[in-house]
C-alpha positions as CSV (number, residue, x, y, z in Angstrom):
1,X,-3.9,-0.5,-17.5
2,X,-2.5,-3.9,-18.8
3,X,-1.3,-6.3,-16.9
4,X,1.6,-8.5,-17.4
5,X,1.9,-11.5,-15.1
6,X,5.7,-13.0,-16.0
7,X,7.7,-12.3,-18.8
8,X,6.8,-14.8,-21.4
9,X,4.4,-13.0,-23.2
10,X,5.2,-9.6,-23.2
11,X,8.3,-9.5,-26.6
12,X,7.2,-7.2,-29.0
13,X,3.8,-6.2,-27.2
14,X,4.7,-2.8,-25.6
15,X,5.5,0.4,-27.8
16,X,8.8,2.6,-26.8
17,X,8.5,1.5,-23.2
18,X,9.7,3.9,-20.8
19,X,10.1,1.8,-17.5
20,X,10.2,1.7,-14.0
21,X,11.2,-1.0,-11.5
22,X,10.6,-1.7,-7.6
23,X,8.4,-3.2,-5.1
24,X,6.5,0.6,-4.5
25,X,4.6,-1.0,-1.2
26,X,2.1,1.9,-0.5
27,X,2.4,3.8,-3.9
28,X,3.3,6.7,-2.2
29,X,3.8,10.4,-3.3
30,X,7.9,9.6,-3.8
31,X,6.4,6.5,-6.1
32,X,3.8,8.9,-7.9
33,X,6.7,11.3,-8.6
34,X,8.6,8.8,-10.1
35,X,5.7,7.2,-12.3
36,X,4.9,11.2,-13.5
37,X,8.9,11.1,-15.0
38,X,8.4,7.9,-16.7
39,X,4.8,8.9,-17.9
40,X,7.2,11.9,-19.3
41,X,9.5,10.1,-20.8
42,X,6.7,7.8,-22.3
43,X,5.0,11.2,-24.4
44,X,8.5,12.0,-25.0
45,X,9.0,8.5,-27.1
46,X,5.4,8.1,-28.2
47,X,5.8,5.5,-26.1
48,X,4.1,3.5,-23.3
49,X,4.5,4.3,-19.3
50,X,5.6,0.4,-17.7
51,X,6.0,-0.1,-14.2
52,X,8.4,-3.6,-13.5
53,X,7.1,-5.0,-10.1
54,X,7.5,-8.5,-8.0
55,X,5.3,-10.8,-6.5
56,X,5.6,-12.3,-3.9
57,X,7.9,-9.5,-2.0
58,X,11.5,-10.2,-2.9
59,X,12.1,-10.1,1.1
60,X,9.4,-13.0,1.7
61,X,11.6,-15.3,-0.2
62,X,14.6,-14.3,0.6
63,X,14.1,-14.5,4.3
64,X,10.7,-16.2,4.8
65,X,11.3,-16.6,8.5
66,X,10.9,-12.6,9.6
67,X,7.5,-11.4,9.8
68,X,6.8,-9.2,7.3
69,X,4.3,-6.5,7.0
70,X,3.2,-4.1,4.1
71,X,1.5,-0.7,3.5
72,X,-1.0,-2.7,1.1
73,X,-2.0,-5.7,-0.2
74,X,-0.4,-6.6,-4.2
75,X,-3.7,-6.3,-6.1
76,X,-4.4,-2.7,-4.0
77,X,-1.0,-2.2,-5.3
78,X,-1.8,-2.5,-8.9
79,X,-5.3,-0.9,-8.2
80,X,-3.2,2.4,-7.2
81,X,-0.2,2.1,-10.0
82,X,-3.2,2.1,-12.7
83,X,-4.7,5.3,-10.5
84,X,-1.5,7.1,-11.2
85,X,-2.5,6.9,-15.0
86,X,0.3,4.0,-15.9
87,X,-0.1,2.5,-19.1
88,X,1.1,-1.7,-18.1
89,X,2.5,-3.3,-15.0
90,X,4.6,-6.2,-15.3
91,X,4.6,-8.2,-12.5
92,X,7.6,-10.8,-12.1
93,X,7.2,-14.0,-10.1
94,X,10.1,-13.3,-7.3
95,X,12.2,-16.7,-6.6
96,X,15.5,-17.8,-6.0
97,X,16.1,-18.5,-9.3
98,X,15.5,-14.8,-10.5
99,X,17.4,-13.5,-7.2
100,X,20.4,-15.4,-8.6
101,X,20.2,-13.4,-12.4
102,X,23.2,-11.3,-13.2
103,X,23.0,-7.3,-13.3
104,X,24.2,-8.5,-17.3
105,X,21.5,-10.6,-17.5
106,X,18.7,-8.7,-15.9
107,X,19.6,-5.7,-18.4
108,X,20.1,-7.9,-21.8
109,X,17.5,-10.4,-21.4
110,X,15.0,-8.7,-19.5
111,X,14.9,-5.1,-20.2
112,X,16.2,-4.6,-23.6
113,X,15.2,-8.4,-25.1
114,X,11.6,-8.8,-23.8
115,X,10.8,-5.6,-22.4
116,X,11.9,-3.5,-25.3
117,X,13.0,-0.5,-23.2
118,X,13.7,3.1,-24.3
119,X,14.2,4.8,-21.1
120,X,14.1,3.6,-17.8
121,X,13.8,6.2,-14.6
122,X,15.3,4.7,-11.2
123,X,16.1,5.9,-8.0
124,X,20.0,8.0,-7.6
125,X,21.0,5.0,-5.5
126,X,19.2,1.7,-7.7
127,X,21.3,-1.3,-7.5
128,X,20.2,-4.4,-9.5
129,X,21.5,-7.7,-10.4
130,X,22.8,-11.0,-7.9
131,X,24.0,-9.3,-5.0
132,X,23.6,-5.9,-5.8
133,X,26.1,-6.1,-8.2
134,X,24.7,-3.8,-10.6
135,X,24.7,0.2,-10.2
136,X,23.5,3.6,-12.1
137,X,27.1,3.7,-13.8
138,X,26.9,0.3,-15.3
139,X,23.0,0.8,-16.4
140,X,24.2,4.2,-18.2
141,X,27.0,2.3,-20.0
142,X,24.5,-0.5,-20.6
143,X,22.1,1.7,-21.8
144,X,24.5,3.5,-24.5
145,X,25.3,0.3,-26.0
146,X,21.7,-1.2,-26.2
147,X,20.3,2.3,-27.1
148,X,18.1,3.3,-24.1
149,X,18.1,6.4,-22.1
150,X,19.0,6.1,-18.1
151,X,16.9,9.1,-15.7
152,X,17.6,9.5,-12.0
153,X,15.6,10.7,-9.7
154,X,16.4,12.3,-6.1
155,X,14.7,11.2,-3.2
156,X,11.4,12.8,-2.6
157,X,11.0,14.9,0.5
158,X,8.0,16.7,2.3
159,X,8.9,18.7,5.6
160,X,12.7,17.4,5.5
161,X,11.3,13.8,5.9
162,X,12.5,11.5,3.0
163,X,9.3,9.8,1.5
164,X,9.9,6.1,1.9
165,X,8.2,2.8,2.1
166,X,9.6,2.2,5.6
167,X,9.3,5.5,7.4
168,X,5.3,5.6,6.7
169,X,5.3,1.7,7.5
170,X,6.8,3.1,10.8
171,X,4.3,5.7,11.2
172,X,1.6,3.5,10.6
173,X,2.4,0.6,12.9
174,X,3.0,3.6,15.9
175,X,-0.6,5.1,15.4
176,X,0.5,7.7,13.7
177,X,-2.1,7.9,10.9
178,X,-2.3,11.5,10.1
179,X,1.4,11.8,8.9
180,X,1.4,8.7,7.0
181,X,-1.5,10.4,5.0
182,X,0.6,13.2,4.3
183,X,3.2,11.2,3.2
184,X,0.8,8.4,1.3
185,X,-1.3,11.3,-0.8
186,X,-4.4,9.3,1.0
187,X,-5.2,7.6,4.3
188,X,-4.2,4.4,4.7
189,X,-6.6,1.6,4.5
190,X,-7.0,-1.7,5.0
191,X,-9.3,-4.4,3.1
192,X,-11.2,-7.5,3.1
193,X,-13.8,-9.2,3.9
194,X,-16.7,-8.5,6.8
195,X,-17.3,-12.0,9.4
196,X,-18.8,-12.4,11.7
197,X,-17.8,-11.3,15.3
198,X,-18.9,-12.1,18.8
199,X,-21.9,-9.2,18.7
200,X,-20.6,-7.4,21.5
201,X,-21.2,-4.2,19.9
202,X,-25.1,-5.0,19.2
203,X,-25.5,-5.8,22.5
204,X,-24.2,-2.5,23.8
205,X,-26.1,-0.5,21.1
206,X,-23.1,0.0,18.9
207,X,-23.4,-2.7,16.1
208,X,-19.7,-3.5,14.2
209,X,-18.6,-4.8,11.0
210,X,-15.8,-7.0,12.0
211,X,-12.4,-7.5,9.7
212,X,-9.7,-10.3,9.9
213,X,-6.5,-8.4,10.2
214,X,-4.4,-9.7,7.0
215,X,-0.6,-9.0,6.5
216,X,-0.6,-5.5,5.7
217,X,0.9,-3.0,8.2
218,X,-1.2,-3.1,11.4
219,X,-1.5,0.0,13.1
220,X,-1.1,0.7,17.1
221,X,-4.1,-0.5,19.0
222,X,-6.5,1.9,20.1
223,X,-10.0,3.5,19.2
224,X,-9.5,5.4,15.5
225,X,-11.9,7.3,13.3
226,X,-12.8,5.9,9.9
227,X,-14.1,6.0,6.6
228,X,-15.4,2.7,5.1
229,X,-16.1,2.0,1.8
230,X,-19.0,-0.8,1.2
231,X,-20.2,-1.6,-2.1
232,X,-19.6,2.1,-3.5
233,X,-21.0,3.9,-0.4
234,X,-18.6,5.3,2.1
235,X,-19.7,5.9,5.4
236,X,-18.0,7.6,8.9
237,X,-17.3,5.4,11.3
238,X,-15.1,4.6,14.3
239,X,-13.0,1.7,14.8
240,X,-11.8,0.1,17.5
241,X,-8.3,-2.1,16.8
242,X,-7.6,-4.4,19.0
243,X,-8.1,-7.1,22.0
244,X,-10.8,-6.3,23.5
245,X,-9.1,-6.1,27.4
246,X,-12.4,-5.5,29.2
247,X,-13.6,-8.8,27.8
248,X,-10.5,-10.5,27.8
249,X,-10.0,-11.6,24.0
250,X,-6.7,-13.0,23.2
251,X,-7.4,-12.1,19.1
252,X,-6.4,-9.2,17.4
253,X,-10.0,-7.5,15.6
254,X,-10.7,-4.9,14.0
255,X,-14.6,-3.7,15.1
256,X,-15.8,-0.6,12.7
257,X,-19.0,1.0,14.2
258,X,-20.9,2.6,11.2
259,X,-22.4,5.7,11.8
260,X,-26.4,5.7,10.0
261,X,-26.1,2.5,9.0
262,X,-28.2,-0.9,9.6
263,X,-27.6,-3.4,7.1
264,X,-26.5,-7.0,6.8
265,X,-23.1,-6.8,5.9
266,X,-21.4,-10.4,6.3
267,X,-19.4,-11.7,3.5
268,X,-19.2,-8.6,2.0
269,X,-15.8,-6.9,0.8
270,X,-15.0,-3.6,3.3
271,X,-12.2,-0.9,2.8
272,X,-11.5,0.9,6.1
273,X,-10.0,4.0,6.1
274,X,-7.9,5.2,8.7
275,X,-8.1,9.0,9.5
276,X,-7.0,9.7,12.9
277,X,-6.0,8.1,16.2
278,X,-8.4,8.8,19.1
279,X,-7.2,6.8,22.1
280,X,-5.5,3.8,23.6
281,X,-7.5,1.0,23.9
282,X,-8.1,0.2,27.8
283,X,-9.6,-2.3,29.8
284,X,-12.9,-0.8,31.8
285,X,-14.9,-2.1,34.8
286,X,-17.5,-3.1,32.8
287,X,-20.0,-2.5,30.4
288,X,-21.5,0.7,31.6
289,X,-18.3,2.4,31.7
290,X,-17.7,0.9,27.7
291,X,-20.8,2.0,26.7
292,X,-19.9,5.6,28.1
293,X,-16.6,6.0,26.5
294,X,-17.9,4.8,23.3
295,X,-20.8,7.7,23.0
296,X,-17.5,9.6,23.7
297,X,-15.8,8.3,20.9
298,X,-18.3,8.8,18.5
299,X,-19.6,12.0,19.2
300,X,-15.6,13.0,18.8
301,X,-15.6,10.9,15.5
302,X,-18.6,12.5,14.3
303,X,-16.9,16.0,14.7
304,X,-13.4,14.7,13.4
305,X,-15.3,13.6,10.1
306,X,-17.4,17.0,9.7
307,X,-14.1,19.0,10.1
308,X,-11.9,16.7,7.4
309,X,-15.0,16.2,5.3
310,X,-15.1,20.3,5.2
311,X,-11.6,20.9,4.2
């Protein structure tokens, strides 16, 4: 997949495009079934599949004083668009300057001048332009005088629930992990890079591989089992996200026991799946009683693997 970062160079460089265009934090199965119309489209034209996407977050500049959280990180973004088989991503710089554009502007300049489009496949309630201002009636008429074909697409739904951005966010951040895998088309996952922690978990027998929680979505605190991807290899795992209560850490961590495994792991890159919830994460008397419910844990996240592993 290509990647365009801005606008300036793109003019003439993309064949029939048939586009898309939103922030698709998480790429989820309502995003997938909107990148399969435009990939549609695309054959239909002899044309290319585009995705239209924004960095930073049009929300973090627009109101850089909420804390904001998202189902993954931008480059994971792109990573998953170019899984769904898209042909180029076109990534716009989000600022005030491009918030103020008019819904005019955004379709003249942008899409038909140095995009190029031939089709463009949005969401039955899209709305565009400096405040809003543009909708799917004035992209239709916009799109009969500039010659380019205008798809809608109804929102995508899986057990009555409406697939969106903010109701797995919401199922993420309460724990509720196996949902937001239905919802996702794949667990969610967090990534970056292993430091080094306090070794509580050597000392206790149960060595970790510690990650600095970033900006994406955090989910509930408590004990979770995992899949994590090192270097190619995935192993099982269990995690435990959070502040450690019987030890009294004021941080938030995320501490992945690796089952089978022994090596050196600091400064590497780690992708940590999440696969299911096990507990909340309590304080104990001591570490005894840790050491106790942690066999527990394992031995549970050792069955929980075998059984998703099989299906």
């Amino acid at each position: 997949m290509e990647v365009f970062r801005g606008l300036d160079s793109i003019r003439g460089r993309l064949k029939n495009p048939a586009v898309t265009i939103g922030n698709f934090d998480g790429v989820h199965r309502g995003h997938q079934a909107l990148f399969q119309k435009v990939k549609e489209w695309a054959a239909k034209l002899d044309g290319q599949s585009v995705v239209v996407t924004f960095y930073p977050h049009p929300l973090q500049v627009l109101f850089p004083e909420k804390q904001l959280t998202f189902i993954t990180s931008h480059e994971q973004k792109l990573e998953l668009i170019e899984a769904c088989g898209i042909d180029a991503t076109i990534v716009i710089p989000f600022t005030h300057e491009f918030a103020r554009i008019s819904a005019q502007s955004f379709v003249a300049d942008l899409l038909v001048d140095k995009i190029g489009i031939k089709a463009i496949v949005v969401g039955y309630d899209y709305r565009f332009g400096h405040n809003r201002e543009g909708d799917i009636d004035y992209l239709k008429r916009m799109g009969l005088e500039n010659g380019f074909a205008v798809d809608t697409v109804a929102g995508f739904k899986m057990d009555e629930t409406v697939v969106s951005s903010t109701a797995i966010r919401q199922m993420i951040l309460s724990g509720n992990v196996r949902d937001a895998k239905k919802l996702l088309g794949r667990f969610f996952e967090v990534s970056g890079t292993i430091i080094e922690g306090r070794r509580r978990g050597a000392s206790l027998g149960f060595p970790t591989a510690n990650l600095r929680v970033t900006s994406q979505a955090s989910p509930r605190t408590g004990v979770y089992v995992v899949e994590a991807e090192i270097e190619g290899q995935t192993y099982g795992g269990a995690a435990n996200l959070g502040y450690n209560p019987t030890f009294g850490d004021v941080d938030l961590s995320l501490e992945v026991h690796l089952f089978d495994f022994n090596q050196d792991v600091y400064g590497k890159q780690i992708s940590v799946r999440f696969l299911d919830r096990l507990r909340d994460e309590k304080r104990f008397s001591g570490p005894d009683e840790l050491i106790e419910q942690i066999r527990k844990d394992v031995a549970t996240a050792r069955k929980i693997l075998a059984e998703t592993r099989g299906s």
